[in-house]
C-alpha distance (Angstrom), angle and dihedral (degrees) to the residues before:
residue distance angle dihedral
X1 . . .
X2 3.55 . .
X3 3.69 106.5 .
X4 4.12 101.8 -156.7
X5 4.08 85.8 45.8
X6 4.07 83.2 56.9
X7 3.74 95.4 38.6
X8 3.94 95.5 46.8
X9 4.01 86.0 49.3
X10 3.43 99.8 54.4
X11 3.41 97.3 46.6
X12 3.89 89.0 46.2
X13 3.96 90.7 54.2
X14 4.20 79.8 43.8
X15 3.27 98.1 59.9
X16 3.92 104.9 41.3
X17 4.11 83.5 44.8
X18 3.94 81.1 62.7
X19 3.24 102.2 51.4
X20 4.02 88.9 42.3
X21 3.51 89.8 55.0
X22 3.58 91.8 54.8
X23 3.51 96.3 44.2
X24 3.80 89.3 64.1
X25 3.50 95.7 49.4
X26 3.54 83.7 54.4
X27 3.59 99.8 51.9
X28 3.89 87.5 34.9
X29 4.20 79.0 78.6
X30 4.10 95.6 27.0
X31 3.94 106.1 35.3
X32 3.96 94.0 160.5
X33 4.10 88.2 50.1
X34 3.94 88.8 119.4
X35 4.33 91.4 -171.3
X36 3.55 89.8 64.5
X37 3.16 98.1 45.3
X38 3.38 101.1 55.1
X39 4.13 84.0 41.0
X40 3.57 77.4 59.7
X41 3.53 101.5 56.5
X42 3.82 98.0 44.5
X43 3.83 86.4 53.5
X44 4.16 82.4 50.2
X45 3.61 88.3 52.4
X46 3.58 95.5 46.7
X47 3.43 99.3 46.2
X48 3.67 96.5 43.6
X49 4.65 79.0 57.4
X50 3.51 87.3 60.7
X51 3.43 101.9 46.6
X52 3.31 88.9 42.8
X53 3.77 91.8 58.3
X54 3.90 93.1 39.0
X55 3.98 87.1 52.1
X56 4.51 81.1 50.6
X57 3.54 84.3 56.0
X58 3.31 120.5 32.1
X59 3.85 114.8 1.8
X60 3.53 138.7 -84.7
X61 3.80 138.1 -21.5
X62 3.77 140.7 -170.5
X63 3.83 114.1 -117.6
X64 3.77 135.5 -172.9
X65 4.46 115.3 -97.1
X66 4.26 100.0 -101.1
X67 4.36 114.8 -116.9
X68 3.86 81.5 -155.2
X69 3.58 120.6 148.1
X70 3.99 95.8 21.5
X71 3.66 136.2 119.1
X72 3.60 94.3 -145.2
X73 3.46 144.6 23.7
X74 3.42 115.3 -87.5
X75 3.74 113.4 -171.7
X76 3.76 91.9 83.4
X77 3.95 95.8 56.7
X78 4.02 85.2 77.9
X79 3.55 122.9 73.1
X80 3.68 113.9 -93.0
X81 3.80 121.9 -119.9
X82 3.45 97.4 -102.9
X83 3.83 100.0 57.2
X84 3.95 74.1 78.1
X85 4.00 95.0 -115.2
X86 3.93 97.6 119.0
């Protein structure tokens, strides 16, 4: 195993997780906002590169569900946890 190969994935799939993760929060509040998404789904793409190429390497990994090819954001069509449903 090459260890810097390993390190400079993870933090690869790191950082385009962060910027996912604030994406949705972002589109949490602006679901029609259709730069973002599709910000969102390159990062989805990306991400799911890297994992695929960690996974290559070094064995699996957990990743997030893709919003690709959709006009809107869908995770606030559901009910949210708090309207006590989950």
């Amino acid at each position: 195993m090459n260890q810097m190969q390993y390190n400079n994935l993870v933090v690869a799939i790191s950082k385009v997780s962060f910027v996912m993760d604030d994406l949705r929060l972002f589109l949490d509040t602006h679901p029609g906002e259709e730069r973002a998404i599709k910000h969102y789904n390159e990062c989805s793409k990306k991400r799911r590169e890297l994992i695929s190429e960690f996974t290559r390497n070094y064995g699996p990994m957990m990743f997030y569900c893709p919003n690709e090819n959709a006009s809107r954001w869908m995770w606030i069509d559901g009910p949210m946890p708090w309207e006590g449903v989950c």
